[in-house]
C-alpha distance (Angstrom), angle and dihedral (degrees) to the residues before:
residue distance angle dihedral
X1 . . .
X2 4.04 . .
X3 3.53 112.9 .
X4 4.21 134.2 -173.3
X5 3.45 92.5 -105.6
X6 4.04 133.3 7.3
X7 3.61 137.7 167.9
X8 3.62 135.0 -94.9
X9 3.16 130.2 -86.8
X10 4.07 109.4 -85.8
X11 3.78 147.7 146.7
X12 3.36 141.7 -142.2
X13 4.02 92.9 40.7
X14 3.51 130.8 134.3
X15 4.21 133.0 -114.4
X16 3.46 136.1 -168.3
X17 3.65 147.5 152.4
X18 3.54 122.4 -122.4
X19 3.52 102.4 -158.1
X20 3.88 98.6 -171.7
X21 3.62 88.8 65.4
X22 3.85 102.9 33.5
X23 3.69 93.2 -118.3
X24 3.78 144.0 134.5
X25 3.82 107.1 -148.1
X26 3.90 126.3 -165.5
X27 3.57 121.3 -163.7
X28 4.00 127.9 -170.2
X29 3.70 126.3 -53.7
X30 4.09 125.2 161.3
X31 4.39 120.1 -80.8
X32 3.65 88.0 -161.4
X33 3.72 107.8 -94.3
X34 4.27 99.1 41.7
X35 3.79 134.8 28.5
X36 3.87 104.9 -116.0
X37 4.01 114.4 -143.0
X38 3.66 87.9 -172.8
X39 3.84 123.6 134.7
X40 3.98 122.6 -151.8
X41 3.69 125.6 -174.5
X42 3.82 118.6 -157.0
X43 4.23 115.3 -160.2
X44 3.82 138.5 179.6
X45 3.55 115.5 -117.4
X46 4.16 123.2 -122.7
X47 3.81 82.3 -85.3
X48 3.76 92.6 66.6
X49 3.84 110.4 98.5
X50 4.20 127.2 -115.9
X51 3.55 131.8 -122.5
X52 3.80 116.8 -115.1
X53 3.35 108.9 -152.5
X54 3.94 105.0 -145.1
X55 3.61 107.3 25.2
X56 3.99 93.4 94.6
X57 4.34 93.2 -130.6
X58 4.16 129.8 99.9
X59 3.52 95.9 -109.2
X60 3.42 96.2 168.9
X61 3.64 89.0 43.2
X62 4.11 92.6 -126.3
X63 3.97 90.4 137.2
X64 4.05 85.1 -110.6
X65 3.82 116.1 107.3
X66 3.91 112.8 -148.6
X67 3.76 117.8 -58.0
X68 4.05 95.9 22.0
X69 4.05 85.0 57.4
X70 3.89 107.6 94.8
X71 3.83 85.1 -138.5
X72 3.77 96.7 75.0
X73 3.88 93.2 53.2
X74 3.61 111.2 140.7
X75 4.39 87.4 21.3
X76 3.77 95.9 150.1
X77 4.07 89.9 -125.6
X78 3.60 93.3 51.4
């Protein structure tokens, strides 16, 4: 995906996906000459589809179906 704005190139940094928030978050890493203690966060727009959480299909087209899909944590059925 192209975005506005993006970080440089680096290694050695650290991803996750914080799932309460609906977020990708990138922390740090080295660009070659300096370590960066940046933090980027990477979002869908409105556009992007939801999980439902008992309607067994990828609706948000994660490759997780319903309760395996981080976004239906705390679902009542799951």
């Amino acid at each position: 995906m192209t975005t506005a704005l993006a970080p440089g190139q680096r290694t050695g940094s650290r991803m996750t996906y914080d799932a309460s928030r609906g977020v990708v978050v990138l922390f740090g890493g080295h660009d070659g000459s300096v370590h960066q203690g940046d933090t980027w966060e990477y979002t869908w727009g409105s556009s992007w589809p939801d999980e439902t959480c008992d309607n067994g299909t990828d609706d948000d087209l994660d490759g997780l179906i319903d309760c395996f899909d981080p976004d239906c944590l705390g679902f009542p059925d799951c």
